[in-house]
C-alpha positions, -999 to 999 in steps of 0.1 A, spaced: -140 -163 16 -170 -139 27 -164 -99 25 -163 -102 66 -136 -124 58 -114 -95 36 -92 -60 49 -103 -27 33 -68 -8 35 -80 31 31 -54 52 20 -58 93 24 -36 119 16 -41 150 39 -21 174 24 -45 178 -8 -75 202 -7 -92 220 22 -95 184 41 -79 155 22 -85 136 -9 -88 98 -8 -55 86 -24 -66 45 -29 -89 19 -13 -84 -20 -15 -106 -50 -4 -80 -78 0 -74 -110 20 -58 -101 55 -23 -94 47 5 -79 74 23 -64 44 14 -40 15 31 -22 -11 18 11 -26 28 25 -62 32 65 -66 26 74 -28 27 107 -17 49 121 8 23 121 38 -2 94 40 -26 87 63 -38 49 69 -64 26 84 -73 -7 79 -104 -20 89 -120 -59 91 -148 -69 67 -175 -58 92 -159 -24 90 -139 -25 124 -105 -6 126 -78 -29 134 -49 -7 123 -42 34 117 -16 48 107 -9 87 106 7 113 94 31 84 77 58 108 65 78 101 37 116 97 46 145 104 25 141 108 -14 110 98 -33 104 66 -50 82 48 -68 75 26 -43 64 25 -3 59 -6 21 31 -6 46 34 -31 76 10 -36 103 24 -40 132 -4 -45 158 -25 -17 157 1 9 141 7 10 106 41 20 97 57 31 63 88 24 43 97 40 16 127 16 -2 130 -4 -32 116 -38 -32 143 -71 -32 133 -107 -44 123 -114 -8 95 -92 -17 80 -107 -47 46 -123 -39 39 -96 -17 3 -76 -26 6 -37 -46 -21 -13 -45 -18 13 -70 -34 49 -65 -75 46 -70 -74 8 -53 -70 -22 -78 -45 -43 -60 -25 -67 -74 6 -94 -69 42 -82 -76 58 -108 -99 92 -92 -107 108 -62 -101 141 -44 -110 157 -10 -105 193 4 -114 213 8 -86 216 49 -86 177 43 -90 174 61 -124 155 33 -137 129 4 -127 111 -24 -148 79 -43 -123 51 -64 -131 24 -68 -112 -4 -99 -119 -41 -91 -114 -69 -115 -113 -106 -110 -105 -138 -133 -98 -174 -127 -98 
């Protein structure tokens, strides 16, 4: 796969500073679907092709309901929309980027079910 080839999901949080601080970027094979760890409560999204297109924005994504440690992005043609929830077993296998932009699998997950505790892995592999 060539970098044309890969998404770059950009991930900015608004709120912060005079303008904005950039909250995470990923490179990653074209995915419909991606988790984000820590997010805060506004985001604003776009994802762009390898040749540095925009194929997808998202903005302001407000958070809704109580925070947790855990948010689902989903592109839906060109509109990114967010979730935040807890992810279920339908959701392992799915792609995580964590805040700064090393993305990685999710390969379990568990929470308590009044949400006072969570136990996750996530798998990441690299190539030169």
């Amino acid at each position: 796969m060539t970098l044309t080839d890969l998404q770059t999901w950009e991930l900015w949080y608004p709120a912060a500073a005079a303008t904005g601080l950039e909250f995470a970027r990923g490179r990653i094979d074209p995915t419909e679907v991606l988790w984000v760890h820590a997010a805060p409560e506004r985001l604003a999204v776009t994802v762009r092709t390898g040749d540095d297109r925009v194929i997808a924005r998202g903005e302001p994504l407000e958070r809704e309901g109580p925070g947790l440690p855990m948010t689902r992005l989903t592109l839906v043609g060109d509109e990114v929309r967010r979730e935040d929830r807890w992810p279920t077993p339908a959701d392992l296998g799915a792609l995580v980027i964590l805040p700064g932009g090393e993305v990685g699998v999710l390969t379990a997950w568990w929470n308590a079910e009044d949400g006072s505790a969570w136990r996750w892995s996530v798998e990441f592999s690299n190539q030169r």
